[in-house]
N, C-alpha and C positions, 0 to 999 in steps of 0.2 A: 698858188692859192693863198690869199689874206688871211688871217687869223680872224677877220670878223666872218668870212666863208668856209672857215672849216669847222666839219663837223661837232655839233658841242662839247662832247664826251672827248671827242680827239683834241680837243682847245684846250680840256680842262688837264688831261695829262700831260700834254705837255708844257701846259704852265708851272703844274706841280716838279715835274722834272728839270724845267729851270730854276724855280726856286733853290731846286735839292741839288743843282748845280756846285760841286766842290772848289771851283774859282769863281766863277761869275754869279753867283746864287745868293739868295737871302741868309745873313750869317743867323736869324732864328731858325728858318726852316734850316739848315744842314745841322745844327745843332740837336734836334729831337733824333729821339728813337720809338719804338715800341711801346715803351715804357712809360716817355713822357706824354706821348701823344693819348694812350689809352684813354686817361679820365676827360678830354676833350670830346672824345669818342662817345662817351657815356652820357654827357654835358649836353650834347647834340641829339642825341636821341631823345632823352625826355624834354628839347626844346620843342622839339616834333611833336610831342606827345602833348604838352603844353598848348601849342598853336592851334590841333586838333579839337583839344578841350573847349576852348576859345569862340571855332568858328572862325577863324580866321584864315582862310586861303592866300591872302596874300604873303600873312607871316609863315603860314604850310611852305609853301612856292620857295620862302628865304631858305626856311630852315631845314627843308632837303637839300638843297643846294648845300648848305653847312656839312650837314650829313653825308653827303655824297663826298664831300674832299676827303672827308676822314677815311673812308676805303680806299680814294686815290693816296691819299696819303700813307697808308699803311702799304698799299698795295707798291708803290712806288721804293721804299725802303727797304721789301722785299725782294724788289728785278733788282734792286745796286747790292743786296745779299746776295744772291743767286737764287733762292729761294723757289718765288715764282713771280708773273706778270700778270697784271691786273685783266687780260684775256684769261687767263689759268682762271682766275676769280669766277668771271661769268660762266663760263665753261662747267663749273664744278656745283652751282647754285641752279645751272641748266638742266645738266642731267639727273640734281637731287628732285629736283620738282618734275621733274619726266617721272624717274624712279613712284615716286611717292603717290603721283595720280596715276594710277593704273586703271582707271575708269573714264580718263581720259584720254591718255595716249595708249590705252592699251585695249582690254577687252573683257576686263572686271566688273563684276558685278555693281550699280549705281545705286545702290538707296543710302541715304544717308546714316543711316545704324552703320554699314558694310564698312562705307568707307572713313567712320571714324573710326573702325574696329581696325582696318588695314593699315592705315597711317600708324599707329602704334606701334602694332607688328614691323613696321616696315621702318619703322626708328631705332625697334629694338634691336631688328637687328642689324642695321646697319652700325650702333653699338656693340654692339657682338662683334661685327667684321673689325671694328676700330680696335679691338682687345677690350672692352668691358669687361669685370668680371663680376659685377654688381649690377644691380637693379639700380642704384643710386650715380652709378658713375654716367659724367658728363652734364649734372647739374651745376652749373657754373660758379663758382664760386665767387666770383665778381658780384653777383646778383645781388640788387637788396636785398635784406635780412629775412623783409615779412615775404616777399615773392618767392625767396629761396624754398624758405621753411614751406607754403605752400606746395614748391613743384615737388620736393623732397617728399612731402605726405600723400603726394597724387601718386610718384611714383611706386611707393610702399602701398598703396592703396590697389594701384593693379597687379598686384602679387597675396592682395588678400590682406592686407594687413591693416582693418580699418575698422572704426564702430559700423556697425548696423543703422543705426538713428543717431537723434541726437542727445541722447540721455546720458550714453555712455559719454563723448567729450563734454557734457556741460557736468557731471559729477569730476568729471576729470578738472576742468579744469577752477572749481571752488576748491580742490584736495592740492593742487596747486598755490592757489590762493592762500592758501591756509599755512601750508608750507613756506611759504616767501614771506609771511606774518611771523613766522616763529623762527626765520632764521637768524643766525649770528651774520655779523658783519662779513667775514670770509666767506661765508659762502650764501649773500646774498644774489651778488649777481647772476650766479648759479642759477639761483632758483626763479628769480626774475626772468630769465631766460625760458624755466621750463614754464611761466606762465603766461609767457606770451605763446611758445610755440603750440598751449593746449588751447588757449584763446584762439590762434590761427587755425585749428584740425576745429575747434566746434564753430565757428565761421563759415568753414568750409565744408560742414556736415549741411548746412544749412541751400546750398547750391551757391555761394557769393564770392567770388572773389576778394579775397584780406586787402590786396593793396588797392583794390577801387572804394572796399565800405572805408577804410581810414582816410584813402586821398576825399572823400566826400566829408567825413567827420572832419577833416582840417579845414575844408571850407566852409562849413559852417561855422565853427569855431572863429576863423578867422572872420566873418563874417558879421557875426554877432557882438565878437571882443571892438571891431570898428565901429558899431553901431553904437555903444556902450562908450569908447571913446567923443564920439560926436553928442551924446546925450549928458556927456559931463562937460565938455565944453572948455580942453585941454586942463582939466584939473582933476583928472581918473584918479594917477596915481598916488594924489594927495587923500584919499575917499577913505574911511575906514571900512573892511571888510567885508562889514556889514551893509555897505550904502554901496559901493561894487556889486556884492551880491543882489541888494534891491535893482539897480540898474540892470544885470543880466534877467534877472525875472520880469523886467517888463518891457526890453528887448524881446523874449520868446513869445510874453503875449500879443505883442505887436506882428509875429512874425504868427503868431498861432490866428489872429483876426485878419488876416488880407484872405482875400479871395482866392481859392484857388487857382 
């Protein structure tokens, strides 16, 4: 069997496996570990994430493919540890997704209430089995900042521990505000800190996801700052304050009179 006849997935491990080749291999790939390769890991997912954004399938199609070596890749590093084998991988993501729909491979009840209600349980405890001893363990610490702080308040949330509405974090997080105004230099960051993370819990009182309303306010920001460079006509940054500011206020009314 040719390499252009073998099975894709069987193509692509075994290319990753010559690479990681100790004599005949590529001296970058035998050089990575775990460690180095992580943040390419990471790099790759929101390139995904990106493409999606986009509408672009063809750039989708690339950048799974990206996405996909990085498991081979990891998973690869792991058979020459002893660890485990990139089968052990599928195997383990098979029967969690077995586990987890019980209303489809099994004989649970189906409305949709049930079975977000089951998936929880059925996280938590599979948390439990792993040694959890918190309600917060196994929120990744890797995660961006703002996603973190969300999953971290969702988790504290199904344990009770949350406002009712949104009064209670929107006082919260002006007392915040307030706080990070009056602090000394040491211990601003601190407090910088607690006013983002009360701005993320009243975000999220509101039903919204933090890391989708900001990745939107970055686009328009960016958006509007381009439109604002094109209406100065590569001389923005020479502009006094004042005339930047005039330009962003008629950038919005421009974007406030198009058609919906």
């Amino acid at each position: 069997m040719t390499q252009e006849t073998q099975p894709p997935l069987q193509r692509l491990l075994q290319i990753m496996a010559r690479l990681r080749d100790p004599v005949s291999g590529c001296e970058w790939d035998r050089a990575q570990d775990f460690v180095t390769i992580a943040p390419y890991t990471i790099e790759e997912a929101y390139e995904v994430a990106d493409a999606i954004e986009r509408g672009d399938m063809a750039d989708l199609r690339d950048e799974l493919g990206d996405l996909l070596l990085q498991v081979v890749f990891h998973a690869c590093m792991a058979e020459e540890a002893g660890h485990f084998v990139f089968d052990d991988v599928a195997t383990a993501i098979s029967a969690k997704l077995e586990a987890r729909h019980p209303h489809i491979f099994g004989d649970a009840e189906a409305s949709d209430e049930h079975q977000t209600d089951s998936w929880e349980k059925l996280k938590a405890a599979e948390r439990t089995t792993a040694g959890a001893t918190s309600a917060l363990d196994g929120v990744a610490l890797s995660l961006p900042a703002l996603m973190r702080a969300e999953k971290l308040q969702k988790r504290a949330a199904r344990q009770g521990f949350d406002w009712p509405d949104t009064e209670g974090p929107a006082d919260k997080l002006l007392e915040e505000m307030a706080e990070l105004a009056e602090a000394d230099p040491a211990h601003q960051l601190e407090e910088a800190g607690d006013m983002l993370f009360a701005a993320v819990n009243l975000v999220r009182a509101y039903g919204i996801a933090p890391e989708d309303a900001l990745r939107a306010a970055n686009g328009k920001f960016e958006r509007r700052y381009r439109a604002m460079e094109a209406l100065a006509d590569g001389k923005f940054a020479s502009l006094s304050l004042d005339d930047q500011e005039a330009l962003w206020q008629a950038v919005k009314r421009s974007e406030s009179a198009k058609p919906a």
